[in-house]
C-alpha positions in Angstrom: -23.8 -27.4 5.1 -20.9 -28.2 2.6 -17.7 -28.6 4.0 -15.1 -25.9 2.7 -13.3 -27.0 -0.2 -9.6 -25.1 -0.4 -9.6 -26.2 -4.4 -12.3 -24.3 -4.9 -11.0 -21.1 -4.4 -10.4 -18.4 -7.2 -7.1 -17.0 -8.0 -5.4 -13.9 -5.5 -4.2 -12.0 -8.4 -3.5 -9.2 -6.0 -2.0 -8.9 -2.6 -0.9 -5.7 -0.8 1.3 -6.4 2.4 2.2 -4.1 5.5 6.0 -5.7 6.3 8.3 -4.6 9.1 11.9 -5.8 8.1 15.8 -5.2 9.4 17.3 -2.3 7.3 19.1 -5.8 6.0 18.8 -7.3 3.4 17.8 -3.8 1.7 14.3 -3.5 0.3 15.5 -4.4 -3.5 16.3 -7.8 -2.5 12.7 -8.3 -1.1 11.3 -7.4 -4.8 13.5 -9.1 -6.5 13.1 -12.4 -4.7 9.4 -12.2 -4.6 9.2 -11.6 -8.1 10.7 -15.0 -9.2 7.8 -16.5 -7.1 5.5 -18.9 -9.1 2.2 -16.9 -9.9 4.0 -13.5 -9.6 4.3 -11.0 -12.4 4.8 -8.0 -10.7 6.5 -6.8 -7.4 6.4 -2.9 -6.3 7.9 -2.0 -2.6 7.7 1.1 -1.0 9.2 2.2 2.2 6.6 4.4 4.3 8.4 4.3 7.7 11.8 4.0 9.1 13.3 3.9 12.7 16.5 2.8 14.3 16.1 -1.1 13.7 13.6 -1.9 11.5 12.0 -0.4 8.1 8.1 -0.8 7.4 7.5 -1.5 3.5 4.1 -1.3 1.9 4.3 -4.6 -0.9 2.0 -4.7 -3.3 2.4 -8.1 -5.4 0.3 -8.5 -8.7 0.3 -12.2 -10.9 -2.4 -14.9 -11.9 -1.8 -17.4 -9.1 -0.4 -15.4 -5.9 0.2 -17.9 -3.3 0.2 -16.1 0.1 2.0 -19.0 2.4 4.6 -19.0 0.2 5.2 -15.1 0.1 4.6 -15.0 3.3 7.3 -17.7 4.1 9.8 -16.1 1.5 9.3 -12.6 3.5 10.0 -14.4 6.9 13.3 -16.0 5.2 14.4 -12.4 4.5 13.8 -11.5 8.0 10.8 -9.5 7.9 7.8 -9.9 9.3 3.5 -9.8 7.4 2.3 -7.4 9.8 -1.2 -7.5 7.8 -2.9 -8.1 4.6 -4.2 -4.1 3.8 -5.9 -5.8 0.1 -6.6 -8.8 -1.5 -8.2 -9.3 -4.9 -9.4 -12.4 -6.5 -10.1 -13.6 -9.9 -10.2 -10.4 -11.4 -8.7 -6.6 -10.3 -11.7 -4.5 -9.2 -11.5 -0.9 -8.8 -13.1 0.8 -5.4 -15.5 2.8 -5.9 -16.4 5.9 -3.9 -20.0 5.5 -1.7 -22.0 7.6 -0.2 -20.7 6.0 3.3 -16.8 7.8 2.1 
C-alpha cells in the first residue's frame, strides 16, 4: 500500500461551511476577510438561524486553491466556530444530480 501523499491532492475549489458565530463582529466582516484569502474568489454568507448569543451562518467559499486550515483558522480568529463541512468540491464544480434513491 502507498503511503498518502498530501501533495497529491487536487484543488477544493468549493467549500460550503455551517458556522456558529457571536452577533460580533457582524456577518459582513466574515466575507470580507475571507475573501482576501489566497485561493479565494468568491465569498457568499447567509444567516439561517439566530438566538440570544450566537448567529449560525451557512458560508459558501468558491476559488481555485481553497485552503480549509486557513479558513478555518481565519473563522476561529473572528470568533466563530466550523461546526461542519455541508460540501466540498475538488478540481472541478460538479452539479448533483437527482437519483432514483431522492
Amino acid at each position: 500500500m502507498t503511503p498518502y501523499d498530501p501533495s497529491s491532492e487536487g484543488n477544493i475549489v468549493q467549500l460550503v461551511l455551517d458556522v456558529m458565530k457571536p452577533h460580533r463582529p457582524i456577518m459582513t466582516i466574515y466575507a470580507k476577510k475571507l475573501s482576501t484569502l489566497e485561493g479565494i474568489s468568491g465569498v457568499n454568507c447567509t444567516l439561517y438561524e439566530i438566538d440570544q448569543d450566537t448567529e449560525s451562518i451557512k458560508i459558501t467559499l468558491e476559488g481555485n486553491r481553497i485552503d480549509y486550515e486557513l479558513v478555518r483558522a481565519t473563522i476561529e480568529g473572528l470568533g466563530g466556530t466550523v461546526h461542519s463541512v455541508d460540501s466540498v468540491s475538488a478540481g472541478t464544480i460538479v452539479e448533483q444530480v437527482a437519483t432514483p434513491q431522492d
